[in-house]
Wavefront OBJ file of the C-alpha trace (Angstrom):
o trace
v 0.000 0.000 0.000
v 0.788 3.238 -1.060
v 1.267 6.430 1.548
v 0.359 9.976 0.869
v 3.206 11.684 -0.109
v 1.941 15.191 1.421
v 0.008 13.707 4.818
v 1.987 9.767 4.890
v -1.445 8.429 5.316
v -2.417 5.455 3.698
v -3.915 5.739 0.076
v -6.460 3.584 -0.973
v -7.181 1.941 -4.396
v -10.298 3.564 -6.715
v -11.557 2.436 -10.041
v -11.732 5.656 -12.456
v -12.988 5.196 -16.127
v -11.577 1.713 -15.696
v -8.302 3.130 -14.486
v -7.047 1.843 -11.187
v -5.757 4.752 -8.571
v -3.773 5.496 -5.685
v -6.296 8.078 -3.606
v -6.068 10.318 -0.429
v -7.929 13.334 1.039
v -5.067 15.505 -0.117
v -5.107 13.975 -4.108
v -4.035 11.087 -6.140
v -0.851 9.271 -7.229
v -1.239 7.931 -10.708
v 1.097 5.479 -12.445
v 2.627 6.331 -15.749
v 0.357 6.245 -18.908
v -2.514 6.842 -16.213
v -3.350 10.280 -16.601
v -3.722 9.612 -20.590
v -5.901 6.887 -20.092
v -8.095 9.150 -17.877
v -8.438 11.841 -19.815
v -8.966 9.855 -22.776
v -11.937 7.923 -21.477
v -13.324 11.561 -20.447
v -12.785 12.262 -24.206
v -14.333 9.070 -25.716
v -17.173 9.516 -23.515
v -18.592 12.704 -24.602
v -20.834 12.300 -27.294
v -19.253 15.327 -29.495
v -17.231 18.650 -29.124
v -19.978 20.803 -27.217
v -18.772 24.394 -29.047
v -20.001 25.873 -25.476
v -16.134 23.990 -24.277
v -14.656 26.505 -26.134
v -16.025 29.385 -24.106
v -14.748 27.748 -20.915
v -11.898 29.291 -18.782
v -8.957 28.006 -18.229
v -8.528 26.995 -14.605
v -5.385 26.722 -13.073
v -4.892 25.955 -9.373
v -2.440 27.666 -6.709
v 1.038 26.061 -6.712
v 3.775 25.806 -3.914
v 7.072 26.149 -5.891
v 8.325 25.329 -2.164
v 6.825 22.387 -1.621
v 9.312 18.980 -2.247
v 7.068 15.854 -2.044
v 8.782 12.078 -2.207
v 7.363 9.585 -4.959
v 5.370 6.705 -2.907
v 6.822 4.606 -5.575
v 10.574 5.199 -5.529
v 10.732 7.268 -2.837
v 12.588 10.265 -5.251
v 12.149 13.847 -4.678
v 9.349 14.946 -7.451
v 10.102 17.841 -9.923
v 7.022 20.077 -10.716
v 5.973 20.147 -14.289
v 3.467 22.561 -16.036
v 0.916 20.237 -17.866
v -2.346 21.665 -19.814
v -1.936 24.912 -17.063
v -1.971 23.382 -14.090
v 1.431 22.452 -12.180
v 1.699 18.498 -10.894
v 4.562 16.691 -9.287
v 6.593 14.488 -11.301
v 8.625 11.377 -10.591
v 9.962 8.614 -12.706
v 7.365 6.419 -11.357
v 3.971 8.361 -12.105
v 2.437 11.974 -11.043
v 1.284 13.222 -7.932
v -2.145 15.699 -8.384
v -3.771 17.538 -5.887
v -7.349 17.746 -4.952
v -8.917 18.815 -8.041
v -6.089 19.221 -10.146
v -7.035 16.482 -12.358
v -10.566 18.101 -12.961
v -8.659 21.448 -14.270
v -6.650 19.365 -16.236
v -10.046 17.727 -17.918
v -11.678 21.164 -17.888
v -8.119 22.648 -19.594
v -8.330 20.049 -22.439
v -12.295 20.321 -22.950
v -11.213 24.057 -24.443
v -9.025 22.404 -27.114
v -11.320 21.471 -30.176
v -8.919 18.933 -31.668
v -9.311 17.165 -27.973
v -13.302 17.123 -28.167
v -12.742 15.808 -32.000
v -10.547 13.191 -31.163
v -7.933 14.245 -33.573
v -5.190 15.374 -31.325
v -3.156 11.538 -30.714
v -1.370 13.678 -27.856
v 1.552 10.682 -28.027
v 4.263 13.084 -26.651
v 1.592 13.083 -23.779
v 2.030 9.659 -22.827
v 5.373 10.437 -20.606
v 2.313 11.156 -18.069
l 1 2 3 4 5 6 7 8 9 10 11 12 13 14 15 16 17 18 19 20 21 22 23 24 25 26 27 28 29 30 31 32 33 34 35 36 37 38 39 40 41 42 43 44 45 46 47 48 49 50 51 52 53 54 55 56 57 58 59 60 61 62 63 64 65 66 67 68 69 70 71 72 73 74 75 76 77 78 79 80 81 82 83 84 85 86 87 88 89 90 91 92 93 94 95 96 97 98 99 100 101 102 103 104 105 106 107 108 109 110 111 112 113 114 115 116 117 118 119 120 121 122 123 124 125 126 127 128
């Protein structure tokens, strides 16, 4: 079992889209390719581009440029990478997001027409 790396509690396993992840009260750890395979199935579930996306704004949470978390994985200290506007914590194992970080991310990529289309392959995305 996984710990929280921000509170060291114990995370516990959720079913997402038919993604498994790692979940606390502070966020969730996701395993590489996870966060693709999320935000795809949010993607290939929408019935079509809604042109009302496009008029969405672009949401992007507070960040602490102070704060070092470890990987619950490898126990490495994560590097914080901008992705879609929003900042998440890196490690060679998988990301870190915050509470609600991974619903700006969805909301970010909603406003991107090629996303809603499908057309975008995003393959340089799947390092997340």
């Amino acid at each position: 079992m996984r710990n929280c790396p921000i509170s060291n509690e114990p995370m516990r396993q959720e079913q997402r889209n038919g993604v498994t992840i790692d979940v606390s009260s502070r966020g969730i750890f996701l395993d590489r390719s996870e966060l693709f395979r999320l935000t795809e199935a949010e993607r290939s579930g929408a019935w079509s581009f809604p042109w009302v996306d496009l008029l969405r704004s672009e949401i992007n949470p507070p960040v602490d440029h102070e704060r070092t978390l470890t990987c619950p994985v490898t126990g490495e200290e994560m590097r914080i990478v901008k992705y879609k506007g929003v900042h998440i914590d890196v490690s060679s194992a998988g990301i870190w997001l915050d509470a609600g970080e991974l619903e700006a991310i969805v909301n970010n990529l909603k406003r991107d027409p090629s996303y809603g289309r499908g057309m975008a392959l995003r393959l340089s995305e799947l390092q997340f």
